[in-house]
N, C-alpha and C positions, 0 to 999 in steps of 0.2 A: 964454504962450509955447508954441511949437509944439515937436515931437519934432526938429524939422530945427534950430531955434535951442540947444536943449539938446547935441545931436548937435554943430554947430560951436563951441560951448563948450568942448566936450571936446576935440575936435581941436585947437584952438587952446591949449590949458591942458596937451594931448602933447606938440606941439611946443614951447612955453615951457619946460618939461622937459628937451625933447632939446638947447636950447639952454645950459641951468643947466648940465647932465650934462657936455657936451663944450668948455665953454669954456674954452680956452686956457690964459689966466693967473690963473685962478682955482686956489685950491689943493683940497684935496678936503675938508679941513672946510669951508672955507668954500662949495664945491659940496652939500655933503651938507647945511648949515644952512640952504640955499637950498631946496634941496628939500623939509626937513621941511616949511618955512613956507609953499610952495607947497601941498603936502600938505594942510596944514589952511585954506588959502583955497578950497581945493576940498570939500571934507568941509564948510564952511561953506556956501559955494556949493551945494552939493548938499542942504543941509537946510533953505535959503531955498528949492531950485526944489521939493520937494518938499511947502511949504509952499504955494508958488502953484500947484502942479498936483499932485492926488493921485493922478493915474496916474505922476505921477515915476515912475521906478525911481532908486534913492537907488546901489544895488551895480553894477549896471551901468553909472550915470555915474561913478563911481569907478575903475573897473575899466579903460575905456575911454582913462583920462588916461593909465595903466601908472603910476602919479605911486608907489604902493608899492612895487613892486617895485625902480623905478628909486633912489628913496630908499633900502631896505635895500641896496642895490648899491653908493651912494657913502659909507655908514658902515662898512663892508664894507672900501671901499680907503681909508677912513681911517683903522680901527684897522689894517689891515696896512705903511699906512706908520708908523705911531707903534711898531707892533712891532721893523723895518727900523731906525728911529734909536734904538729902546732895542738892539737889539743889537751895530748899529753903536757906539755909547757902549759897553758893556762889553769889544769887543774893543780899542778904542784905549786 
């Protein structure tokens, strides 16, 4: 595989992302559990293409999906909403 097939990997594995992130009627655990496990098909993904091409760069296909970031973000607004219903519960 080439740099440009590796390259649409990622872009493709971004936008799968950008789609988990903002959909709809999904709730944010279940946003955020989507993401983890994207997360790690990618981390997988990235350590099979590193194994067929040892010019891989492993941090940079990584890096390129935003797939971390985007995950810490939706664990982020899932413990804020669990915070929101526990103190919602204590004032009612």
């Amino acid at each position: 595989m080439t740099k440009k097939h590796f390259i649409k990997i990622a872009e493709t594995l971004k936008d799968r992302a950008i789609v988990i992130e903002h959909y709809p009627t999904g709730t944010n655990k279940e946003r955020a559990t989507a993401l983890f496990t994207l997360k790690h098909t990618i981390y997988d993904l990235g350590a099979e293409f590193k194994l067929i091409n040892p010019n891989f760069d492993y941090e940079k296909f990584v890096n390129a999906t935003e797939i971390e970031e985007k995950e810490v973000q939706a664990w982020k607004n899932y413990k804020e909403e669990m915070l929101e219903r526990r103190i919602k519960r204590q004032t009612v």
